[in-house]
C-alpha positions in Angstrom: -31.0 -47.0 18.0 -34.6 -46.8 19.0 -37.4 -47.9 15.7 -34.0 -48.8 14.0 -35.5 -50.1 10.3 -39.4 -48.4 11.3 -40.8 -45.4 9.2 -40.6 -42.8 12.1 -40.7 -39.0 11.6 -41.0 -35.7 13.1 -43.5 -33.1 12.3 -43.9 -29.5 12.8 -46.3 -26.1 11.5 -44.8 -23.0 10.9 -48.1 -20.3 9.8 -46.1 -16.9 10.1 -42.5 -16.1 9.0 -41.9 -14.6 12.3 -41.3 -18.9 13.5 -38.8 -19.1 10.3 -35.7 -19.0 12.6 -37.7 -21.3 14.8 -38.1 -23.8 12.8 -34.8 -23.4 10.5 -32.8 -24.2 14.5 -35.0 -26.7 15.5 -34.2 -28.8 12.1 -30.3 -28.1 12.4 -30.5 -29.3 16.1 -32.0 -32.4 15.7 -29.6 -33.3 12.6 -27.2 -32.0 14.7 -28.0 -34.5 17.7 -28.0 -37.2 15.4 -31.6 -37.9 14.7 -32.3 -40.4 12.0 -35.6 -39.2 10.9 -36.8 -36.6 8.7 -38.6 -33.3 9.6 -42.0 -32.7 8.1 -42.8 -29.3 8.1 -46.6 -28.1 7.8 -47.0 -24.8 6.4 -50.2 -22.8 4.8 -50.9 -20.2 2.2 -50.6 -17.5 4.0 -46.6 -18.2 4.8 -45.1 -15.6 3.3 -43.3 -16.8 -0.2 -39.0 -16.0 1.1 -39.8 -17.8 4.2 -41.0 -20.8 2.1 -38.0 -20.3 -0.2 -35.8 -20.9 3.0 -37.2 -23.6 4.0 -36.5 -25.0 0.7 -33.0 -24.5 0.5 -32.4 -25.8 4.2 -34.6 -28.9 2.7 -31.5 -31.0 1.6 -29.4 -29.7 4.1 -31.5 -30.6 7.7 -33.5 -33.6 5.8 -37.0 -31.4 5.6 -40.1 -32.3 3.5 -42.4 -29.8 3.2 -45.9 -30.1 3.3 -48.6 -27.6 2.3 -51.9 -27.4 4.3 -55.0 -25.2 5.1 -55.7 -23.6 8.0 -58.0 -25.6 10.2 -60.8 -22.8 12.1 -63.6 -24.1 14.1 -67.2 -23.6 12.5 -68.3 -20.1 12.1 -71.2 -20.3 14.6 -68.2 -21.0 17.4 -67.2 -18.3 19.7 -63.3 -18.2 20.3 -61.9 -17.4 23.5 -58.3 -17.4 23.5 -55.1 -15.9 25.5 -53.9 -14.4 22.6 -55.0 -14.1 18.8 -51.5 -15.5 18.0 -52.9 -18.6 19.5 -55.9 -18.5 16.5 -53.4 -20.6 14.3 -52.7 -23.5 16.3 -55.8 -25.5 15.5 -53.9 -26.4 12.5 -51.3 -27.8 14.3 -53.8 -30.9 14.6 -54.1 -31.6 10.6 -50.1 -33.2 11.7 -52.2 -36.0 12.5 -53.0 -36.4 8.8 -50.2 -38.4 8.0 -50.9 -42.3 8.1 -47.6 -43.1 5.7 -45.8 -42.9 8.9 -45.7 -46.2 11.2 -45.3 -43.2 14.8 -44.5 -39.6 14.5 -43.2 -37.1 17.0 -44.7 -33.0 17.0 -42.5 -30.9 18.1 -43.0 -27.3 18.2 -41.6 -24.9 15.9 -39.8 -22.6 19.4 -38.1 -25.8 20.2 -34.4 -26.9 19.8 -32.7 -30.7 20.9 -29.7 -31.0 22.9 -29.5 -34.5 22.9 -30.6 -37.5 20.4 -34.5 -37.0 20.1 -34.9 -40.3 18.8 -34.8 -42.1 21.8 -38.7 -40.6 22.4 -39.5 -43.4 19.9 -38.5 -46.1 22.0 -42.3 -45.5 23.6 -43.8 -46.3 20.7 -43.8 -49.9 20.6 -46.0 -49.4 24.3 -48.4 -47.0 23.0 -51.3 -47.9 22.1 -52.6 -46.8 18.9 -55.2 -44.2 19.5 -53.1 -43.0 22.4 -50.4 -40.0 22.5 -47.6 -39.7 24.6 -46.9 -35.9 25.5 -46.0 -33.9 29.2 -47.8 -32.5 31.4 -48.8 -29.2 31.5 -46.7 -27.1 34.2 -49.6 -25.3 36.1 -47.3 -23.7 39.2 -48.4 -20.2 38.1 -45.6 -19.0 40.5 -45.7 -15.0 38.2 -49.5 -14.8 39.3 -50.9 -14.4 36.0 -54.7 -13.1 36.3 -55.9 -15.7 33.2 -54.9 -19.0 35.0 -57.2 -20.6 36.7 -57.5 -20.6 40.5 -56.2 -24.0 40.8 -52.9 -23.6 39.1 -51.4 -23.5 41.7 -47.7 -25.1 42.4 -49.2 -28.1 45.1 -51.1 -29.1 41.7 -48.5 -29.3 39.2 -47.7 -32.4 38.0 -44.0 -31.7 38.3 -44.2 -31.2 41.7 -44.2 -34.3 43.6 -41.6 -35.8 41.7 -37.3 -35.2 41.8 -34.8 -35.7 40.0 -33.5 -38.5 38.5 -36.8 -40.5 38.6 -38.6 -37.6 37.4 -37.0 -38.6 33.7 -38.4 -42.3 34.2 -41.2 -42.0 36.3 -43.0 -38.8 35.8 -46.7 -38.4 37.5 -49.2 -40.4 35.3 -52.8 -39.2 35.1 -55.6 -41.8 36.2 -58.9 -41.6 36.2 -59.4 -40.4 39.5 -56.3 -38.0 39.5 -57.2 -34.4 40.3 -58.3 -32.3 37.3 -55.1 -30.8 36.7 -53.0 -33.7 36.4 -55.1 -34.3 33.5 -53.8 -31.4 31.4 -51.0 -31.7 29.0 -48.5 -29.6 27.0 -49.0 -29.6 23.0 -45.6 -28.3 22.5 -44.3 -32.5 21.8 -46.3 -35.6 21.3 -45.8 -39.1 20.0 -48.8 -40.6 18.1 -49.6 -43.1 15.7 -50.9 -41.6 12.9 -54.0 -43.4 11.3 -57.1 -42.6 9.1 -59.1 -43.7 11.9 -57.8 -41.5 14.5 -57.8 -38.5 12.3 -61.2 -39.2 11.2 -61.9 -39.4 14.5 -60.4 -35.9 15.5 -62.3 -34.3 12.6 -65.5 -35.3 13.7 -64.9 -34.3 17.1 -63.5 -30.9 16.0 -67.0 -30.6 13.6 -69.4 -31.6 16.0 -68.4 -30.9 19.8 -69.0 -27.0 20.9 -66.6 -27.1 23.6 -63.7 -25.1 21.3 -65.3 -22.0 22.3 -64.3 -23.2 26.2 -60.8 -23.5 25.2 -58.0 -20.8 25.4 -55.2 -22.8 24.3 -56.7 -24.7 21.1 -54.9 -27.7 19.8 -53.5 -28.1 23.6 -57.3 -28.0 25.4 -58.3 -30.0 22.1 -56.4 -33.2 22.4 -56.5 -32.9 26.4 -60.1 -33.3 26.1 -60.2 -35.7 22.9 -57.6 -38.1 24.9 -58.4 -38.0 28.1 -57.7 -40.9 30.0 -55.8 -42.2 26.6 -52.3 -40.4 27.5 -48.8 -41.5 28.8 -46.9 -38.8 30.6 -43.0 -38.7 29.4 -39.9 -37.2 31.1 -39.9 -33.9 31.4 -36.8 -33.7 29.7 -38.2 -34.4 26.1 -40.5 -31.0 26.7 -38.9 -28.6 28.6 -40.2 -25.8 29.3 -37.7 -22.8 29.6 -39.4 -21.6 32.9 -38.8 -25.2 34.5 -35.2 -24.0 34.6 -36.0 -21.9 37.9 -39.6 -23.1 38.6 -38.9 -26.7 38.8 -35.2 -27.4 40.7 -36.1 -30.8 41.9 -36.3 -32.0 38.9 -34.1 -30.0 36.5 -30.7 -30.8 35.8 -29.0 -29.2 32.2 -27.5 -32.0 31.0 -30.5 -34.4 30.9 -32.7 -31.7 28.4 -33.3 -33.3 25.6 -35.5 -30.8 23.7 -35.8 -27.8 25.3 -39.4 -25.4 24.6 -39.1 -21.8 24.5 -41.9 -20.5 25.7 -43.9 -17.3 25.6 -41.1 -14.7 24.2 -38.8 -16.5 21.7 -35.0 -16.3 21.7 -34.2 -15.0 18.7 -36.5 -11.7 19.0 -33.6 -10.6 21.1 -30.3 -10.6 21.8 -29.0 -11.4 25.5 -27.9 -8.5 27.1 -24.0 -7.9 27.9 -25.2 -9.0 31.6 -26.7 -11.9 30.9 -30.4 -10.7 30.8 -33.1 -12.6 28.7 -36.7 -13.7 28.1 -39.9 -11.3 29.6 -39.2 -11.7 33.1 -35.1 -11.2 33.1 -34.7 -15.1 34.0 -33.6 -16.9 30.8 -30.2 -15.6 29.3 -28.3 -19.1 29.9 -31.0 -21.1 27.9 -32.0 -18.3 25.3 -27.8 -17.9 25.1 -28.1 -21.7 24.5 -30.1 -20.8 21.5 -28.1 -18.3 20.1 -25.0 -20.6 20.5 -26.8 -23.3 18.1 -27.9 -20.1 15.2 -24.2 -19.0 15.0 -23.2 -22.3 14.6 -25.5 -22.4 11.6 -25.0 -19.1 10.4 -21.0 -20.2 10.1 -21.9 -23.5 8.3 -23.8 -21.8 6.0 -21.5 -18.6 5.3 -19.0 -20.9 4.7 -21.0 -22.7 2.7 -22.2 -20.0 0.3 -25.6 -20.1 1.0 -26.2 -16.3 1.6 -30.1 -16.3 0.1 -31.2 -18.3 3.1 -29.0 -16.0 5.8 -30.4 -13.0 4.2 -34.3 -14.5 4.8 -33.6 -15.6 8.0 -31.9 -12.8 9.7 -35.1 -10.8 8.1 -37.0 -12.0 11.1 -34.3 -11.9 14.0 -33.3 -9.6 16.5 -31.6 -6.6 14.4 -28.8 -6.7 16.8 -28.5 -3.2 16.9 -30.6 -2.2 19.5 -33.7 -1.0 17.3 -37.1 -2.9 17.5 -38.1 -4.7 14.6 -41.1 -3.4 13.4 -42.9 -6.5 12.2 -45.8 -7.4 14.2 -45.8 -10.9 14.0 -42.1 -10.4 15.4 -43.6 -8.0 18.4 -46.1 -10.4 19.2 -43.6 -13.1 19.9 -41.2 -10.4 21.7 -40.3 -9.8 25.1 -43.3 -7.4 25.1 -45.2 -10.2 24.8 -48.1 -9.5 27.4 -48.8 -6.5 26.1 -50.3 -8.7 22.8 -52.6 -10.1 25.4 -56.5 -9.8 24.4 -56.3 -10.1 20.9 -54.9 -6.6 20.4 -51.4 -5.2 19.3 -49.4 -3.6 21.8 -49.2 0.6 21.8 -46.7 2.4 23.7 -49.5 3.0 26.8 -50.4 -0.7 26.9 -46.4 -1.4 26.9 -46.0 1.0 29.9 -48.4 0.0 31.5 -47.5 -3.9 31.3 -44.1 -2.9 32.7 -45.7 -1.4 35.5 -47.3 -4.8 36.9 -44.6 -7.2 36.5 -46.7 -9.7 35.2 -45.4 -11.5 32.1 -48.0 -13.4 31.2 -51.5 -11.3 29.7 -52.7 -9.4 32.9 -56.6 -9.3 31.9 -59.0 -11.6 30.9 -59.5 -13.3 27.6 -61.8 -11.7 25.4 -63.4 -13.3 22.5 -61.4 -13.7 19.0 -62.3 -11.9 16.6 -64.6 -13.6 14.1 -62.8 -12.4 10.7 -61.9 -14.8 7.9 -58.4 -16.0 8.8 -56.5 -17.2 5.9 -57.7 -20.3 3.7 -61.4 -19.5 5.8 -64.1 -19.5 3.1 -66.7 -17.9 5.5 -69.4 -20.6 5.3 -67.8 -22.5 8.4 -65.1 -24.6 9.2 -62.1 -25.4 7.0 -61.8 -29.4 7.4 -60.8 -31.7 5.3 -59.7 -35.1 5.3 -56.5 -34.5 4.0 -54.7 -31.5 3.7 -52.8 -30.2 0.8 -51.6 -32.0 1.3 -24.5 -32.5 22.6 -25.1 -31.0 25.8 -26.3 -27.6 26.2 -23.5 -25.3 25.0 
């Protein structure tokens, strides 16, 4: 067993209850796979006080320690331009780095389940060096057309392309130097680090000082693409895949070699897959959001049977109702298969839903426009919240 004997871990963020059932399957999956190593889960203030309660009961039960933290924002004088305001969040996900206790750590992201043993990631650690990551590439095929991706996504430049299975899962495309711009873009949703005052210290006075985080529209991912460039090893595919690789990426995608599987855009459990098999904002995931949905019932049994009903009753708060009415909680809608219509830092209406429908496009169909600049929670409004430490099987 890889790091036998080492003080490994995994770490997550969870920022809105609306990732509860996230996070709550992505803990029973890996005990589930067998994984040796604990779970910490990041969480801040503004998590609302049931979902924190579940994740205290599941604690024990899926080997969680839960740590509290503030939001990270950049400085107030920095213009955000983002995809999506639910994106606005995820420069937290960088205070995981603030963890030095740990000898290597793994992120994963809180739309994430593991179908095999994640711990074998770890077996990279030992050739890592230490102010290195180890993450995937980003997939940059943009085969649905959307109108924010860049001209060059395109799928002769993805990083997935040139490679088939099965040495895509040993010898996926490493980035050099002198590798076209593309290949030097990665996917925050997993990454293996070494954890170290240094490198955090590092990070913070990067984040503090550079003004390139108003050029970024995915944050923590543009972030450490830029802040370890040239100073990252490209894994199998299989320890991040992305849901859409299922039909985008054939040479390389076979269903028995995921290992951790990343749900992208709309998440699993904001709907139920339809009687003919239909799932996800395009109509093209029902056998991997069904492979979701397999691993929840299997929890919800093991914990009806074991008489926890306070942490069903939380959890199902923020799941598909199942009876074919929307839920009404934004943070739920914004995650939903309506997800493009959240596009631009706006909530969707009925127009903008109709209209989204219209152009196929599941992805936001407009250009970013710049964040809001309103005091997210833990902001003090006197610039940016940093501190050195924070609060510190196969597939079914």
């Amino acid at each position: 067993m890889a790091g036998l004997g080492k003080k490994y871990a995994y770490t997550t963020l969870i920022t809105k209850a609306s990732y509860l059932a996230g996070v709550v399957i992505l803990a029973h999956t890996l005990k589930k796979q067998g994984s040796l190593y604990p779970l910490i889960v990041y969480y801040t203030d503004g998590l609302k006080k049931d979902a924190i309660r579940a994740l205290e009961l599941e604690a024990p039960k899926t080997n969680l320690i839960l740590r509290p933290c503030e939001l990270l924002l950049p400085r107030a004088d920095i213009e955000v331009t983002l995809i999506a305001e639910r994106f606005g969040d995820t420069w937290t996900k960088l205070r995981v780095f603030d963890c030095p206790e740990y000898e290597t750590v793994c992120y994963l992201d809180a739309d994430m389940a593991i179908f095999r043993n994640m711990d074998s990631v770890f077996s990279k650690a030992d050739q890592l060096p230490h102010d290195w990551i180890a993450a995937n590439h980003a997939c940059v095929c943009n085969l649905d057309h959307d109108a924010w991706a860049p001209g060059e996504w395109t799928k002769e430049n993805c990083a997935y392309t040139p490679v088939s299975h099965p040495d895509a899962l040993t010898h996926p495309t490493q980035a050099t130097p002198d590798s076209r711009p593309t290949y030097h873009l990665l996917n925050s949703g997993m990454f293996l680090y070494h954890p170290s005052k240094e490198l955090w210290d590092g990070m913070l006075d990067f984040f503090n000082t550079t003004h390139k985080l108003g050029t970024y529209k995915f944050p923590d991912q543009d972030f450490l693409a830029d802040f370890f460039r040239n100073r990252w090893q490209s894994l199998g595919w299989q320890y991040n895949a992305l849901k859409t690789m299922h039909y985008w990426h054939t040479n390389i995608w076979r269903d028995d070699e995921v290992v951790c599987l990343h749900y992208i855009v709309d998440k699993p459990w904001t709907a139920r897959v339809g009687e003919d098999g239909v799932a996800g904002y395009k109509g093209r995931d029902g056998e991997t959001h069904t492979w979701w949905w397999n691993n929840y019932a299997e929890w919800a049994k093991q914990r009806q049977n074991g008489g926890s009903d306070e942490v069903l009753r939380i959890v199902n708060q923020y799941l598909d109702r199942g009876d074919g009415t929307e839920n009404s909680d934004p943070d739920m809608r914004a995650i939903g298969n309506k997800v493009q219509a959240f596009a631009n830092n706006k909530a969707a209406t009925s127009q903008q839903e109709d209209d989204s429908s219209k152009d196929g496009v599941g992805h936001p169909t407009e250009n970013a426009l710049p964040a809001h600049r309103h005091r997210g929670l833990g902001e003090r409004g006197h610039g940016a919240v940093v501190h050195p430490r924070g609060r510190g099987q196969m597939p079914p």
